[in-house]
N, C-alpha and C positions, 0 to 999 in steps of 0.2 A: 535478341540483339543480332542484327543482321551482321554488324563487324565483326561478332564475334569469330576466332581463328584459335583451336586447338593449340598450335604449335605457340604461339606469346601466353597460353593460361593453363599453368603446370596445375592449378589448384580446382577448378572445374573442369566437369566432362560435360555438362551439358545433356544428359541423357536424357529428357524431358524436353517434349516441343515448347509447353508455355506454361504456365497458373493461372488457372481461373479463381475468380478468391466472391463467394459467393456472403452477400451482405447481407444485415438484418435477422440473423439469427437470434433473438432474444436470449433463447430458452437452453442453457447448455445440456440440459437434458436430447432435447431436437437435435442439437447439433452433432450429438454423443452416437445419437440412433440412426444419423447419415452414415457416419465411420463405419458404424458395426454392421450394418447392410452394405456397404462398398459402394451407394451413390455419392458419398465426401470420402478423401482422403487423410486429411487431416484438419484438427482445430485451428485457428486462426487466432482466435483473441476472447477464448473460452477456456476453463478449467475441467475438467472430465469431472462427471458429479460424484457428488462423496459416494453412493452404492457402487457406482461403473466402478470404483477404484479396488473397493472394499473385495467387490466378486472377482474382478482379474485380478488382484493380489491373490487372493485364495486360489484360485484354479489356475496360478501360474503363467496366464495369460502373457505371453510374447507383444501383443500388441501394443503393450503397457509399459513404459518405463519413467522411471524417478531421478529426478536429476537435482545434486546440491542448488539450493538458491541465495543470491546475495540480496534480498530486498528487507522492507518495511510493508507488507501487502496483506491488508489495507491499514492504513490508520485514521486516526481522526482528526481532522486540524483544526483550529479555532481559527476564526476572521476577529481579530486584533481590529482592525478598522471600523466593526460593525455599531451604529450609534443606537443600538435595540438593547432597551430593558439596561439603560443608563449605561452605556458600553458594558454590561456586564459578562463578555469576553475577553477583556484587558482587565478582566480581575483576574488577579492570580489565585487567589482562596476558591472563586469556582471555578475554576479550570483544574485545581488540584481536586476537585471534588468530583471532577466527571473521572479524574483518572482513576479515582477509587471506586468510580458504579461500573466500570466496564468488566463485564464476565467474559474473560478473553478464549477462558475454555470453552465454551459454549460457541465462539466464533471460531475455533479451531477445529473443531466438529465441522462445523458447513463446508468447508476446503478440505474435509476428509480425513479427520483428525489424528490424535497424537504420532502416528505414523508416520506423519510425512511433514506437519506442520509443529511449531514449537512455539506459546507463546513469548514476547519478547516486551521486554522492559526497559530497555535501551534505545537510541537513536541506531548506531550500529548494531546489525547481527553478529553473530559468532561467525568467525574468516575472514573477518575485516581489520586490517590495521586500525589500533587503537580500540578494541572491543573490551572492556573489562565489566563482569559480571555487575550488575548494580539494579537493585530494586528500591526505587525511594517512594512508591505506593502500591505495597503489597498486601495481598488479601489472601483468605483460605484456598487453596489450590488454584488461583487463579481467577476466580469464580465470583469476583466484587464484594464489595464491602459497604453494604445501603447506608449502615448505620455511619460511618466514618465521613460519605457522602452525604450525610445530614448536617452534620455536627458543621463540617466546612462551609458547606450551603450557607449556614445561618449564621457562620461568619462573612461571609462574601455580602447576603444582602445587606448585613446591617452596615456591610462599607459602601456599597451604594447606593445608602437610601432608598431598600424597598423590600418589602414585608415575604412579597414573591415573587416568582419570574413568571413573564408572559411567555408563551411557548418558542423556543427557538428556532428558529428556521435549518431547517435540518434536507440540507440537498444532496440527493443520490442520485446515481445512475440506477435504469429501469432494466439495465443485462445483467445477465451472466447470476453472479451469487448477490451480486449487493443490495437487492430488494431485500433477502434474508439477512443479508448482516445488517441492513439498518432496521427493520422489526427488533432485532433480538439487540441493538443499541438503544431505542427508543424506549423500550419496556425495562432496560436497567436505568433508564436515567428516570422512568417514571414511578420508579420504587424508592427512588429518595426525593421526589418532590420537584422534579424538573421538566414539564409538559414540553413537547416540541412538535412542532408542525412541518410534516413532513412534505417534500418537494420534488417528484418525481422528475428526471429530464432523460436527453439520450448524454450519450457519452460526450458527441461534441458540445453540446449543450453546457454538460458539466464542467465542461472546463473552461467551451469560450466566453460562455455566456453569464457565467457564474465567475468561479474559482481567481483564475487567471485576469479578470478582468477588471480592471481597475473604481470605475465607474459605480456596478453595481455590489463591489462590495463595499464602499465606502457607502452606498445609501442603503446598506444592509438588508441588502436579496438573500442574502444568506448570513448565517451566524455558526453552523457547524458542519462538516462535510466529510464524506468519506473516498479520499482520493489513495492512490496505493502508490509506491517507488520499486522501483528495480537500480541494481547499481547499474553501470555504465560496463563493468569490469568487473571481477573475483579477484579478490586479496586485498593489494593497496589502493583502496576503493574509496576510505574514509572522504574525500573531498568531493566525490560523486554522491554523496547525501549531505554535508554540510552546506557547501557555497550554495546548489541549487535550491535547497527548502527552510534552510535556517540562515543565512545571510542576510542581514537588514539591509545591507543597500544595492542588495539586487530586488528590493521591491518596486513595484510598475506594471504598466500593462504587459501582459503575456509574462510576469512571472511566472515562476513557477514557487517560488515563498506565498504558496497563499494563505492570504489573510494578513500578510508582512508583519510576522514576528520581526523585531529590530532590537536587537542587547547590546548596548556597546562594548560589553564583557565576552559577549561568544563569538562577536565580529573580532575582536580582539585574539581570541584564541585558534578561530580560524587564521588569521595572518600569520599567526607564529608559528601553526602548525606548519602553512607553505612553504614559510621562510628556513622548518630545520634543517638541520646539518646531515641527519645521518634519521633512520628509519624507528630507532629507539625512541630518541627525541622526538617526532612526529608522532608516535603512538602512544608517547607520554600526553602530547597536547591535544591531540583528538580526543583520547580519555575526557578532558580536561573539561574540550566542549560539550564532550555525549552531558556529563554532569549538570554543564551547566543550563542546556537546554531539558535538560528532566529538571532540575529544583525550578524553572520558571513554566514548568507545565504546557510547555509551547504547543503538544500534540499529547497526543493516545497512542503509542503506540502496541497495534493486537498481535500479529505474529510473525514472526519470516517462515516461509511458506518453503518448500523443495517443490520442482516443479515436474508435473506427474504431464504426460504428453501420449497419447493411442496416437494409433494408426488403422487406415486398414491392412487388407491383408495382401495386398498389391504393391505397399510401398514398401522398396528394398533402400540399401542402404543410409538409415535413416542414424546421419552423426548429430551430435547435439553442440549445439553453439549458444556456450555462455553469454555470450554480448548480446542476444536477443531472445536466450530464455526460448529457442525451438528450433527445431530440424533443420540443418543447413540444405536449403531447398536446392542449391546450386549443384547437389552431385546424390538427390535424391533417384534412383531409379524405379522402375514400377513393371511387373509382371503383365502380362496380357489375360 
């Protein structure tokens, strides 16, 4: 920023000529092995892989740090809109029954498990206003429940009229971890009877073209997806996961409600929550909502994540900035 002037910015130094931000890294493996050589400095919009984590935790590795997280990352949504397999996404009975095939422990491993990841059964994680413990489809360690997924299944078809399901259209992104977490998704839903056909895209794909987009998910380009959330904030956060992802009437093009879940009940609770008086109240009502969007099975939710960030060995004062989940680049400096 060529305006930039020391003496009006107490908060920057500026120590850093520029950022190059190098694109198209699939592979966070690749990306992993630039840092550790010194030709990248740091990840961009990659997870350090579950070994890189496991050996610089063990050998103490300086490069490596952990930081609290306030997200949902990944979960599953359902497209509500989709007219595939007699909307059988706006059935609640299979949608309670995917909640039960998901081995969440199994997807807490791939993000570099119990250490740093916790799975989550709630809309809010823990350190959020209005978090209260609640599991309304619990399985042995986490680890899904085939058989409970059956029994539901074969209530869901016989509500609409059909003996089985034709495979789901199941859209992921082609980076980072989510090729694995949708394999090890796909193989739990196909152990109780639920084929899905999977949908490879990039990122902006995933969302503009898919997710977010109004058009094809009414003509059911997709039927289930794996998009992730991060709060906006740490603490009083709760309204940075309801308005944006469970809100019925912010559904439309470029939502971000995809698949436009719409409850007149949790719209409801969202308003009151806004409208309390004092922080008790609001955390009484956000409770209220997490509930009510788990007894309507609106998503999966797999785990809240802490977020694990290397460097190489050149970047010095690397502080960490909650509101964007990485190194505050602005007052990063770097050794020669």
């Amino acid at each position: 920023n060529p305006a930039w002037k020391a003496e009006t910015d107490p908060l920057r130094k500026a120590y850093v000529d520029g950022i190059q931000v190098i694109q198209g890294q699939a592979s966070p493996d690749a990306a992993q092995q630039q840092v550790e050589a010194g030709t990248a400095d740091l990840l961009w919009d990659h997870v350090p892989p579950s070994p890189t984590i496991s050996t610089m935790k063990a050998s103490g590795d300086k490069r490596l740090a952990i930081f609290p997280g306030s997200n949902t990352n990944p979960f599953l949504k359902f497209n509500f809109q989709s007219p595939n397999n007699n909307k059988a996404m706006d059935n609640l009975k299979i949608r309670q029954a995917i909640n039960f095939a998901i081995n969440k422990d199994a997807l807490v491993k791939v993000y570099g498990g119990h250490s740093i990841n916790k799975p989550l059964t709630t809309v809010l994680p823990p350190g959020s206003l209005g978090f209260q413990q609640s599991n309304l489809y619990p399985t042995p360690n986490h680890q899904g429940d085939a058989n409970k997924c059956k029994a539901l299944l074969a209530e869901g078809l016989q509500e609409i009229g059909q003996s089985s399901l034709q495979p789901l259209i199941y859209v992921y992104r082609n980076s980072s971890n989510h090729p694995k977490v949708t394999a090890s998704v796909a193989d739990n839903l196909k152990q109780c009877g639920i084929p899905t056909k999977l949908q490879s895209t990039t990122p902006d794909d995933f969302y503009g073209k898919f997710l977010s987009a109004t058009a094809p998910s009414k003509e059911g380009k997709w039927d289930i997806a794996g998009p992730g959330w991060n709060a906006d904030w740490p603490g009083v956060n709760a309204r940075t996961f309801f308005q944006p992802l469970f809100d019925g009437r912010n559904c439309g093009e470029g939502s971000t409600n995809y698949g436009c879940y719409n409850s007149a009940a949790t719209n409801k609770l969202i308003d009151q929550a806004l409208a309390a008086k004092t922080q008790d109240e609001a955390a009484r009502l956000w409770a209220q909502a997490d509930q009510q969007v788990m007894r309507d099975a609106a998503f999966v939710p797999f785990m809240v994540q802490q977020n694990p960030l290397t460097r190489s060995t050149r970047v010095n004062n690397a502080l960490y900035l909650a509101t964007s989940q990485l190194y505050d680049y602005t007052n990063i400096w770097l050794s020669k």
